[in-house]
C-alpha positions in Angstrom: 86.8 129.0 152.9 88.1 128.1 149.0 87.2 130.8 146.6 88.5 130.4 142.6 89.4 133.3 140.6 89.1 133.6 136.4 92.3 133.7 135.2 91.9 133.6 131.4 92.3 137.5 130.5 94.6 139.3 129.4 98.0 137.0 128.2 101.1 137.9 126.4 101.7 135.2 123.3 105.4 135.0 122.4 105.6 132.6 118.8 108.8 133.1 117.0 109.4 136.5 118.7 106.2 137.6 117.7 104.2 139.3 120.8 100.2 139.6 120.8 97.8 139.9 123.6 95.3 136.8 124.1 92.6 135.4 126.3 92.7 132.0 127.1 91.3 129.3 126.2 93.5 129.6 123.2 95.5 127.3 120.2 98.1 128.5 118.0 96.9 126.3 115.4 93.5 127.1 115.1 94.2 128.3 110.9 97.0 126.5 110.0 96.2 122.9 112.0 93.0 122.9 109.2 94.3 123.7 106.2 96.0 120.9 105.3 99.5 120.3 104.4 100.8 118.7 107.6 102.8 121.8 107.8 100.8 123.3 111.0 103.2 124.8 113.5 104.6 122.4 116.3 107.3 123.9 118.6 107.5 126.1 121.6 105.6 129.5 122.4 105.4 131.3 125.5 102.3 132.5 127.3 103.0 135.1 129.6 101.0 136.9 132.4 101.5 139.8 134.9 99.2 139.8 138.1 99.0 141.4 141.5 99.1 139.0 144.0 96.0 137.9 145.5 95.1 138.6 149.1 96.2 135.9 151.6 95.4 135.3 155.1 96.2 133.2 157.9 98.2 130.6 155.9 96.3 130.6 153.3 98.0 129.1 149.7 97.2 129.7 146.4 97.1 127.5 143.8 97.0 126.9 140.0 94.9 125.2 137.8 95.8 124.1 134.4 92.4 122.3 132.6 94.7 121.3 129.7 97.7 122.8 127.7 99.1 120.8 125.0 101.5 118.8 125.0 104.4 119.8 127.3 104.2 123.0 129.6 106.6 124.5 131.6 105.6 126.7 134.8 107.5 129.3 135.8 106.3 132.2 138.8 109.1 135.3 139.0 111.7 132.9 137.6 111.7 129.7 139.5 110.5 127.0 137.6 107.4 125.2 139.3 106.3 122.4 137.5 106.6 120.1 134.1 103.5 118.6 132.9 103.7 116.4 130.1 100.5 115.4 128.6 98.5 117.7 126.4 94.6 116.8 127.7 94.7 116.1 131.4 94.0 118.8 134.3 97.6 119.8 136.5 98.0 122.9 139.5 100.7 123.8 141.1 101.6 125.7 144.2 102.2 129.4 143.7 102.0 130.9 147.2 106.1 130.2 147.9 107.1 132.3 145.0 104.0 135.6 145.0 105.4 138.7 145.4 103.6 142.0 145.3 104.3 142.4 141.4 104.3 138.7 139.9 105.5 137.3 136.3 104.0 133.8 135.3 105.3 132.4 132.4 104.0 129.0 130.7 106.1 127.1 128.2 104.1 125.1 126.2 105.4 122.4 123.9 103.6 120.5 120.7 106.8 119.7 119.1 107.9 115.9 118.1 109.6 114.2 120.7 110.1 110.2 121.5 108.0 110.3 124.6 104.9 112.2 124.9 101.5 110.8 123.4 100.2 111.7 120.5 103.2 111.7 118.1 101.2 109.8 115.2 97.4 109.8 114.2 95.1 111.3 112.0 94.2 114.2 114.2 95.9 117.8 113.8 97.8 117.8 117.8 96.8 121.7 118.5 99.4 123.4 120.6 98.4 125.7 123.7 96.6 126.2 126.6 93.7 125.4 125.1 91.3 125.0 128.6 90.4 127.5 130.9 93.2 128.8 134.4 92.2 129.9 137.3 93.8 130.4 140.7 92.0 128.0 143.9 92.8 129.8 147.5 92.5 127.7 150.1 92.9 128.0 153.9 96.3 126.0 155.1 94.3 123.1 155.9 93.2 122.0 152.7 92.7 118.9 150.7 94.5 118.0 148.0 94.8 119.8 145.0 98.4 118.6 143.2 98.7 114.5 142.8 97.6 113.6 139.4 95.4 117.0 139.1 92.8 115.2 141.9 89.2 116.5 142.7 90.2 115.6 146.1 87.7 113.4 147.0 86.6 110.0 145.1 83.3 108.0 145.8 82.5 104.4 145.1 78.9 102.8 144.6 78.0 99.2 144.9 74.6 98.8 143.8 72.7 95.6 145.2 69.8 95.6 142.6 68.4 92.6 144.4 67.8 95.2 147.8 67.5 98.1 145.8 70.2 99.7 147.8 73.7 101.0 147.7 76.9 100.9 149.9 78.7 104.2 149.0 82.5 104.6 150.0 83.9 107.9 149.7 87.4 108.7 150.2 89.2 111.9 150.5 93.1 113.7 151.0 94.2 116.5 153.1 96.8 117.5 155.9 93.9 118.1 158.5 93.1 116.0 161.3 89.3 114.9 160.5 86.6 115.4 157.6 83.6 116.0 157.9 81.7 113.9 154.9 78.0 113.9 153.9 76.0 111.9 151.3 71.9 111.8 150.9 71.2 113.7 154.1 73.7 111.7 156.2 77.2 113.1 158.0 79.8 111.7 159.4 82.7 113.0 161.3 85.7 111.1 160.4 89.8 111.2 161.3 92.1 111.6 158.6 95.0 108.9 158.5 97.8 109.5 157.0 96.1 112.3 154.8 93.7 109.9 154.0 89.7 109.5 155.2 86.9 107.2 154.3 83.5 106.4 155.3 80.9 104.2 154.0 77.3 105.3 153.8 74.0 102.8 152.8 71.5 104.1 150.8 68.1 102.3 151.0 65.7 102.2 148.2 68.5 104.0 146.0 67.3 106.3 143.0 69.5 104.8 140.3 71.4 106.5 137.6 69.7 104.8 134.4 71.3 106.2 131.7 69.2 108.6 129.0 65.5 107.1 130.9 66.6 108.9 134.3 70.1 109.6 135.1 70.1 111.1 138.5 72.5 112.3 140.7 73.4 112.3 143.9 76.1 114.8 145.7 78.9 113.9 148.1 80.6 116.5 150.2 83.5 117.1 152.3 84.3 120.1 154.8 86.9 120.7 157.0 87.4 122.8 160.0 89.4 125.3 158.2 86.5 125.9 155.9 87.9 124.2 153.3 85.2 122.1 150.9 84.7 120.8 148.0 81.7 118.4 146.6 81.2 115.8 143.8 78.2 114.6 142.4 78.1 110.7 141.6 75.4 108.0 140.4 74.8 104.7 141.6 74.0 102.3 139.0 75.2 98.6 137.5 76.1 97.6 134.6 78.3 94.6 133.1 79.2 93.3 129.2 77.9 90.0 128.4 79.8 88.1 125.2 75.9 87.0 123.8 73.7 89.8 125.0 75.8 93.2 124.9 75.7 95.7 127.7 73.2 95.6 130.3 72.6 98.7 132.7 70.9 98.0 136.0 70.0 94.2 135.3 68.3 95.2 131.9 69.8 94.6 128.4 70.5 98.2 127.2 72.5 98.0 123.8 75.0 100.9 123.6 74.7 102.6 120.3 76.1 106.0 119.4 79.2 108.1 117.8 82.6 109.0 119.1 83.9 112.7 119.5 86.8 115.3 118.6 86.9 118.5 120.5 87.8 120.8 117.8 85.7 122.7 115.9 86.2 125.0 112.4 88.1 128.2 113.4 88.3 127.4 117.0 90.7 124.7 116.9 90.6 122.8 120.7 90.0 125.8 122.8 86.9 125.5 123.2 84.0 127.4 125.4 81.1 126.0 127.3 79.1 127.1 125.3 80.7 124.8 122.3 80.8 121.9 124.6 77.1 122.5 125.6 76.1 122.5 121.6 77.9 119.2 120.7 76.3 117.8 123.5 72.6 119.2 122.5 73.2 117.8 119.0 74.5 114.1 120.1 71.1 114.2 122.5 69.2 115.5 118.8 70.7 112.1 117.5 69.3 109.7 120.0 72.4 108.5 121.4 73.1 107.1 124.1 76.9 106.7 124.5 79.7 108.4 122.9 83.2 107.4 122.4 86.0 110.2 123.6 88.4 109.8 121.7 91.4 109.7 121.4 92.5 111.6 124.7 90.8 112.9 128.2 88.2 115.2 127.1 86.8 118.3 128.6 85.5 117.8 133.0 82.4 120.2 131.4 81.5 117.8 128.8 82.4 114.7 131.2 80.3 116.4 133.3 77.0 117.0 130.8 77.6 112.8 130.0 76.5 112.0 133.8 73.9 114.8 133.3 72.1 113.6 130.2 72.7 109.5 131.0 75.5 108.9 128.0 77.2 106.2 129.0 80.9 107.5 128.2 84.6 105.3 126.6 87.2 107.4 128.0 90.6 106.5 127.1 94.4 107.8 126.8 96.1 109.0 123.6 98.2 105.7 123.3 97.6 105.8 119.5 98.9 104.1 116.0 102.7 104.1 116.8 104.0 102.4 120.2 107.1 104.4 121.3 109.5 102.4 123.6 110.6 105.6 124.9 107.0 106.6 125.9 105.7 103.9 128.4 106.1 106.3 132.0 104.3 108.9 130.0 100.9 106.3 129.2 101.0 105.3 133.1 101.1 109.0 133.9 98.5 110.0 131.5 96.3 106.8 132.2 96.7 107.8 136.4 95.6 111.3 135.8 92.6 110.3 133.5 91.7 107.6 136.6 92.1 110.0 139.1 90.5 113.0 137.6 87.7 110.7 135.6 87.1 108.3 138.8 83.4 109.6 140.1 81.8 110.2 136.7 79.2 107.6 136.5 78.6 108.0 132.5 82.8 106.7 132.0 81.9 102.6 131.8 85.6 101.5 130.7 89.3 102.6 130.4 90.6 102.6 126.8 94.3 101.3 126.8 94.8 102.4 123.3 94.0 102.6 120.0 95.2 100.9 116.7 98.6 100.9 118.5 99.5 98.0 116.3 99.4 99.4 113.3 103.3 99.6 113.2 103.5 96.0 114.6 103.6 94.3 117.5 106.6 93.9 119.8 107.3 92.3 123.2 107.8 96.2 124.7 104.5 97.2 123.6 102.8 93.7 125.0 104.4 94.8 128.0 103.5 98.8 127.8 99.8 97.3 127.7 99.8 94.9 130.5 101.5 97.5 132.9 98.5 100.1 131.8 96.1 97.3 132.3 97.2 96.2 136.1 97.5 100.3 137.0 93.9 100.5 135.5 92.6 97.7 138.1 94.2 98.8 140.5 93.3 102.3 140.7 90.0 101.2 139.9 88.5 97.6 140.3 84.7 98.8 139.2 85.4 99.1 135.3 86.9 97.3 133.1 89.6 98.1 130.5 89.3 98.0 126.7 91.0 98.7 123.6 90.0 99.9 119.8 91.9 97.2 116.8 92.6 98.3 113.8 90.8 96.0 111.2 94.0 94.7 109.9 95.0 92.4 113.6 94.5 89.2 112.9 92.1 87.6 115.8 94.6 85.2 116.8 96.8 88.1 117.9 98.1 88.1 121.8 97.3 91.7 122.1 93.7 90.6 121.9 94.0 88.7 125.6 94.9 92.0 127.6 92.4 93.9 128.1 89.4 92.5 129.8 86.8 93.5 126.9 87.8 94.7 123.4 86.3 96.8 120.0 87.0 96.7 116.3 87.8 99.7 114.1 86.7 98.4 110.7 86.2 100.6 107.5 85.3 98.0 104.8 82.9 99.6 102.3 85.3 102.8 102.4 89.4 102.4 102.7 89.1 98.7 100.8 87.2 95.7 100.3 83.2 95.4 100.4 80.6 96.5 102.8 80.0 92.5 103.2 82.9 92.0 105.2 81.8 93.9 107.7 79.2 91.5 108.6 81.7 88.4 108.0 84.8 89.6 110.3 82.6 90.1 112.8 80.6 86.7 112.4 84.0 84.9 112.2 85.8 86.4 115.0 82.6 85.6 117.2 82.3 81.9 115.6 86.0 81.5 117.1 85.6 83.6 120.4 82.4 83.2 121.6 83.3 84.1 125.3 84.9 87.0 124.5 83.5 90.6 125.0 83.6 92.3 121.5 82.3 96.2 120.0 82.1 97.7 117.6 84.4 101.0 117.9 85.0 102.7 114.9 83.4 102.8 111.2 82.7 105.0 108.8 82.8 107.2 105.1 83.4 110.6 104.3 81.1 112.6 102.9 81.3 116.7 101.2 78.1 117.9 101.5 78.8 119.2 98.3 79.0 116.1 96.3 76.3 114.0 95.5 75.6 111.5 92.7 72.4 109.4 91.4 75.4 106.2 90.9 76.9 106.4 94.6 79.8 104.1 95.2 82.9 104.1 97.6 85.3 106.7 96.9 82.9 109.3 95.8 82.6 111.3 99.1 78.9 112.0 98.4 76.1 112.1 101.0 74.7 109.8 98.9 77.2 106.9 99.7 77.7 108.0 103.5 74.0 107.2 103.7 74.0 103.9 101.3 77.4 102.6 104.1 75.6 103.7 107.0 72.6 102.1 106.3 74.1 98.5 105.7 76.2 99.2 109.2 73.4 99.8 110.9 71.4 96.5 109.4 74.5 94.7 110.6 74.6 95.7 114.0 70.9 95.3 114.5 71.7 91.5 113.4 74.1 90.9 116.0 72.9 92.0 119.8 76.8 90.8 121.3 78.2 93.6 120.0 78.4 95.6 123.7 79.0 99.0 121.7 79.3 100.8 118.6 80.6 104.3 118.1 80.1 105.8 114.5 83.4 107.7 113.5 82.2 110.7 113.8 79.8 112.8 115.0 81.5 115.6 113.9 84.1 116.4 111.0 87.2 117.4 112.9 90.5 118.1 111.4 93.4 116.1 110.2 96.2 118.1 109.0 98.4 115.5 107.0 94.8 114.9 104.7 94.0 116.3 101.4 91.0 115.1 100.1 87.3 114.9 98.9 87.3 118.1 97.9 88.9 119.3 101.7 92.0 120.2 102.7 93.1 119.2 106.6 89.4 118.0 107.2 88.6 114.1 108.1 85.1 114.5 106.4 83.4 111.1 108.3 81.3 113.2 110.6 77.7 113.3 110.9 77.8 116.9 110.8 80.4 119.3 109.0 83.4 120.7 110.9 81.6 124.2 111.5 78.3 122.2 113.4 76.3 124.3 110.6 75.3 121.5 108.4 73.9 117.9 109.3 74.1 115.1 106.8 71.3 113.2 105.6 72.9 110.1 107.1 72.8 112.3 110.5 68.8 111.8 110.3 69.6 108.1 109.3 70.7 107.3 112.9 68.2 109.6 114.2 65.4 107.4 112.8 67.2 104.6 114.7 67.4 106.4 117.9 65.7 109.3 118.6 62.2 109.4 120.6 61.9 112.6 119.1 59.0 112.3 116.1 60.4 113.9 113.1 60.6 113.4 109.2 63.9 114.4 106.7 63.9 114.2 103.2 67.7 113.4 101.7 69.5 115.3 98.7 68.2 119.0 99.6 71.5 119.9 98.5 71.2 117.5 95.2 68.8 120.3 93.7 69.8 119.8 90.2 69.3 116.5 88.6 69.4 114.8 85.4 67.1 111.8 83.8 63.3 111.0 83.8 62.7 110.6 87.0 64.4 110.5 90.2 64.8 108.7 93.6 64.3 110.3 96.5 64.7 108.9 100.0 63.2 109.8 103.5 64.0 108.7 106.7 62.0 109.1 109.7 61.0 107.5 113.0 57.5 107.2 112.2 55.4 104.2 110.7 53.9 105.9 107.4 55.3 108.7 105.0 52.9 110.4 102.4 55.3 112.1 99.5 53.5 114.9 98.1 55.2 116.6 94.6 54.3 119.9 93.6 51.2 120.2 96.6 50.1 116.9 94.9 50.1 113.5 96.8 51.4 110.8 95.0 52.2 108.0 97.4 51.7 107.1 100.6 54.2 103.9 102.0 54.4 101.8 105.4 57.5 101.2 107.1 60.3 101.5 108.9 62.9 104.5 109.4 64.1 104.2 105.6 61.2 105.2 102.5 62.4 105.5 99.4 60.2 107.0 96.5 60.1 107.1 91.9 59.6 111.2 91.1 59.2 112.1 87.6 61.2 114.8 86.5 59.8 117.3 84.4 60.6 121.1 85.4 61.2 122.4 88.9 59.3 120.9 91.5 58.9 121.1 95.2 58.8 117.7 97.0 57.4 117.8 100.6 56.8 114.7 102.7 54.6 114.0 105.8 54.5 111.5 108.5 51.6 112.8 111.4 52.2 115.9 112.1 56.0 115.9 111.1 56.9 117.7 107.5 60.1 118.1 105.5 60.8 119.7 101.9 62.6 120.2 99.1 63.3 121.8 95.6 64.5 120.1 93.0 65.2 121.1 89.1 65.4 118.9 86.1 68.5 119.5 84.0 69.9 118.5 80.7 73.5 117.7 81.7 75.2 116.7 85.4 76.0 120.1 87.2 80.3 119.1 88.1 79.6 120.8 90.9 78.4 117.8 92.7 81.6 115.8 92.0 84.9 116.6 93.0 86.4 114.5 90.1 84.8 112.9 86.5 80.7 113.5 87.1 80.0 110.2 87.5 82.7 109.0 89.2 85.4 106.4 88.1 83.7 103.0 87.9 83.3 103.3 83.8 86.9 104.0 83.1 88.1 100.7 82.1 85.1 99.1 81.1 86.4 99.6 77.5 89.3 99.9 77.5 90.3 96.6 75.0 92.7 94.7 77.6 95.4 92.4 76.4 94.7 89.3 78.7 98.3 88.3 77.8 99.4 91.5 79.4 99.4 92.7 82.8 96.5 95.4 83.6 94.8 97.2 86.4 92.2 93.9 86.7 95.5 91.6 88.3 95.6 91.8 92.1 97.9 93.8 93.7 99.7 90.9 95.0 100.1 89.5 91.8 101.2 92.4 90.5 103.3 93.5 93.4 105.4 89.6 93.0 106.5 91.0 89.5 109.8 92.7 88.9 108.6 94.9 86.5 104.9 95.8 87.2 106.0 96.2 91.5 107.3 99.7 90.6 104.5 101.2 89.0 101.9 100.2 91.4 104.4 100.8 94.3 104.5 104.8 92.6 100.5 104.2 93.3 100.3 103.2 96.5 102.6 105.8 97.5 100.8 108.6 96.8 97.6 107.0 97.5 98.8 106.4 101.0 99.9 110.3 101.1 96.6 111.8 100.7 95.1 110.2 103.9 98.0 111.4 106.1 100.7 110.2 107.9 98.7 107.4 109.6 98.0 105.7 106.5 101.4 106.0 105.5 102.9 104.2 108.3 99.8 101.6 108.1 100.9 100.6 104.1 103.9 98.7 105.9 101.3 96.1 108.2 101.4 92.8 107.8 97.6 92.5 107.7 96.4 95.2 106.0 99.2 93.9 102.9 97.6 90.9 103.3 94.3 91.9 102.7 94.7 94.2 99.9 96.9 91.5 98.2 93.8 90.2 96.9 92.4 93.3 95.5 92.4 94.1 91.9 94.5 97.3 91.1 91.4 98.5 89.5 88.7 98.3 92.5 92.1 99.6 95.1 91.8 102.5 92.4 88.1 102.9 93.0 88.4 102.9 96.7 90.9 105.8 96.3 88.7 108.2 94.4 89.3 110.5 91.9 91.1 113.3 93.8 93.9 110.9 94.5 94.1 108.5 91.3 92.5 110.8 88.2 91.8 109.0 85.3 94.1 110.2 83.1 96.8 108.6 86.0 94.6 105.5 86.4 94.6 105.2 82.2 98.5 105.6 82.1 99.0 103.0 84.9 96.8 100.7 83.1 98.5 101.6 79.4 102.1 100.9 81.0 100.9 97.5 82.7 99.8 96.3 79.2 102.8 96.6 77.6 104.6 93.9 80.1 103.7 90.0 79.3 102.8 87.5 81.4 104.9 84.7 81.8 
């Protein structure tokens, strides 16, 4: 008989010399990797536990079980070294029973430091060190399956779905040094020998109960016993599903377009170690959204939250941390990672694809990484023939690009309308690429804009890091991908704030502010109820800017979204309008004193206080109120001089002007982290910011980055250099 044992309490920490007592899950970076700086700690700590040694009986071993400890860990039982795991997000055990004495010392090296080899090394992501998931010790009898290769569940089971005989063929396989396995599925057993530590059987299931996503996902449970009392059980959906290049993702025969947000683990305070209880409430609040697939970026996430995905129907991206920077001495450690995401990830029917990587040629592309991705490719098909594989782009790879061909479907990370250029583009790179590539699978993976609930402005525009912009992006993104049906997913980046050490903006420090809701999970943001118009069954009504109370002018705009097909706005108990439509109403409110604004759509209501004011509260900006599109309007250029208004590339060609809006760039690129300063050196991305003005680049940079008394110098030294 197996029997598990909690193994969280009661640790010795060892950082620097310094001793404490902790319970796991637990980061060391849970302050420091969010508070900005880039100067979180990344080295080696030691995590230390005494134990009595479990009771063991005929033969029985006892194991370890690792969830996750980040990046590198080192285990060592009464002073013999055990195991090296190297990959910060993936499950790993290892055999203790050799080693157990009466009195026993386990001691865990864990590793986040730089190296050459281990993924992540570069993104915009703080890379918490730790042992961040929960332990605990699995005794089995001697016969046992297998608990060590790749971190395996033991047992993997394969669906076929014929939706034509509404049935299924289910293979399940399992591992163990026994002679046979007993296996059941749906009510059926079978008694089958082990070969070579390996066993399979095939069951048919007529008139199958299909997992279908968010409308029904159900489950069905496969278990294996042996005669030593050993068993374990996995629970599995059989369902169908396939990427068309004209009509998106279809789920069971039926067109079901895959729309939803990608997810970071960490929270405010907690870091990565996370409970399930935390997992459970991200989970609660991506079903409040109406989605229907999530991204998991950029690493293996959570089994618990893997788990909740085939319980709930969201169709799941799961994918390695192969990210922004290829590292030639790294390749073994993306097959390794990308075998024990397989292997542990196999049987979850919510996981739809593999991700190879993401933006991984940001730095470039060379033969060795072309070659890195079409080993990870062939390992992906053949551990697993069912899915395909995929990669996220980063906006600036031209489509002609090799890279492109590998994987069998692919996604784009675009951020125009935020980082550079106009919302437009959006809609054309997408409408170009498909133009030329109209047999190709494409998604839509990543996009985007911060937003400080704290800022807001009545003049939103790029840069700002108001709600009020986050809403006006999101609401052209979403227009665009309701235009074009081929797109087999899109993720919005994020659901969540999460934190990114190396950035220092917006009014944060160490925060990525693109989530839907802030970092903490207190506060949604008006363009979280945006989406939720979009997608959620759930009738409901939200009136933006609550946190806009005090405003300026005559009158003043304000916007509802909701799900439902009329919105009645009432102002001060008074109704003053009632308007037809769809998810986004948008309303004229005189301003004349303090006023409560409620609105109602059947028997949903929302409300708000706002307060007319004299002069813009500063508050709600983090630079100039108003932001920074007025600076140069007159400013009295010299159109025989250089000026802010002369592309970047033009300016860039010229000896004299290249240093001053190099200095620019520079610390432009700082702010946003390390990512962005390895980015400045593509090919692409020079390419297309060549064509910028310095003065809109300036605007896309914000305030907090460029001020105006900066952007005014760099405009007075331009003007004093002639143009040929």
């Amino acid at each position: 008989m197996r029997r598990t044992m909690d193994f969280n309490r009661g640790w010795a920490f060892i950082k620097q010399d310094e001793r404490s007592m902790v319970d796991l899950p637990h980061t060391w970076n849970a302050v420091d990797g969010q508070d900005g700086g880039n100067d979180y700690f990344r080295g080696v700590c030691i995590y230390e536990k005494h134990f009595s040694a479990p009771e063991l009986t005929g033969g029985q071993r006892c194991f370890i079980e690792f969830e996750g400890a980040a990046m590198t860990a080192e285990v060592t039982l009464n002073g013999v070294a055990l195991t090296r795991h190297e990959g910060g997000y993936s499950a790993f055990r290892c055999d203790l029973t050799n080693c157990l004495q009466v009195e026993n010392v386990l001691t865990v090296r864990v590793d986040n430091s730089a190296n050459d080899r281990v993924y992540p090394q570069t993104a915009d992501f703080t890379f918490y060190g730790g042992i961040y998931r929960p332990v605990k010790l699995i005794i089995v009898p001697e016969e046992h399956f297998e608990l060590v290769k790749d971190g395996t569940p033991g047992i993997k089971v394969t669906p076929m779905v014929d939706l034509r005989k509404k049935s299924a063929r289910v293979t399940v396989e399992t591992w163990q040094n026994a002679d046979t396995v007993v296996l059941s599925v749906n009510g059926e057993t079978k008694t089958v020998p082990s070969v070579s530590g390996h066993a399979s059987a095939v069951f048919d299931i007529a008139d199958v109960h299909l997992w279908d996503g968010v409308n029904d996902p159900f489950l069905y449970t496969a278990t294996a016993r042996l005669d030593s009392g050993d068993e374990i059980s996995v629970r599995f959906g059989c369902r169908k599903f396939h990427m068309d290049p004209e009509q998106g993702f279809f789920l069971n025969g039926r067109s079901y377009p895959l729309r939803g947000v990608s997810r970071h683990q960490d929270r405010w305070e907690i870091g990565n170690a996370l409970s399930e209880k935390e997992h459970a409430e991200d989970m609660a609040i991506l079903r409040e959204i109406g989605a229907n697939t999530v991204r998991l970026a950029h690493y293996q996430h959570a089994q618990f939250f893997y788990d909740l995905c085939d319980a709930y129907g969201i169709i799941a991206w799961a994918e390695i941390p192969y990210i922004t920077a290829h590292m030639p001495g790294g390749r073994q450690n993306t097959l390794d990672q990308m075998r024990e995401l397989i292997t542990q990830c196999y049987n979850h029917p919510s996981i739809v694809c593999w991700g190879l990587s993401n933006e991984i040629t940001v730095s470039g592309v060379s033969d060795d990484l072309m070659e890195n991705h079409r080993l990870l490719n062939d390992l992906c098909h053949r551990m697993d023939p069912t899915r395909p594989t995929t990669m996220a782009h980063a906006f600036m790879l031209e489509h002609e690009s090799p890279v492109l061909e590998i994987a069998d479907i692919n996604s784009y990370n675009l951020y125009f309308g935020w980082y550079l250029g106009e919302l437009s583009q959006n809609d054309s790179f997408f409408d170009e690429y498909h133009k030329k590539y109209p047999r190709r699978v494409m998604g839509f993976s990543e996009y985007g804009a911060d937003a400080n609930p704290a800022f807001h402005s009545d003049a939103p525009q790029a840069g700002d890091y108001t709600e009020e912009y986050q809403c006006v992006y999101h609401e052209h993104l979403l227009h665009m991908i309701e235009k074009r049906p081929w797109l087999w997913a899109t993720h919005v980046w994020n659901l969540f704030d999460f934190a990114a050490d190396g950035r220092d903006e917006g009014g944060k420090h160490g925060i990525n502010q693109k989530g839907l809701v802030t970092f903490d999970r207190k506060t949604r943001k008006d363009a979280f109820y945006l989406y939720k118009a979009h997608w959620s069954r759930e009738p409901f009504v939200h009136i933006c800017g609550r946190r806009y109370a005090d405003r300026v002018g005559v009158s003043t705009q304000v916007k509802v979204y909701s799900n439902q097909p009329v919105v009645t706005l009432l102002v001060d108990g008074k109704e003053v309008e009632t308007k037809e439509g769809s998810r986004i109403f948008v309303f004229t409110v005189p301003l004349n004193g303090s006023h409560t604004i409620e609105a109602k759509a059947g028997k949903c209501r929302d409300s708000i206080r706002i307060c007319k004011v004299d002069v813009p509260d500063s508050a709600y900006s983090f630079g100039k109120p108003g932001g920074v599109a007025n600076w140069f309007d007159d400013a009295g250029f010299d159109s025989s001089c250089y000026s802010v208004r002369d592309s970047l590339g033009v300016l860039s060609a010229n000896p004299e002007t290249a240093p001053i809006v190099q200095k620019m760039m520079t610390k432009a690129h700082a702010s946003r982290g390390e990512v962005a300063q390895n980015a400045s050196s593509n090919v692409g991305l020079q390419k297309l910011m060549a064509g910028m003005s310095l003065e809109a680049l300036i605007k896309k940079a914000g305030e907090n980055v460029i001020s105006q008394e900066d952007a005014m110098q760099i405009n007075a030294a331009l003007q004093k250099i002639k143009k040929a």
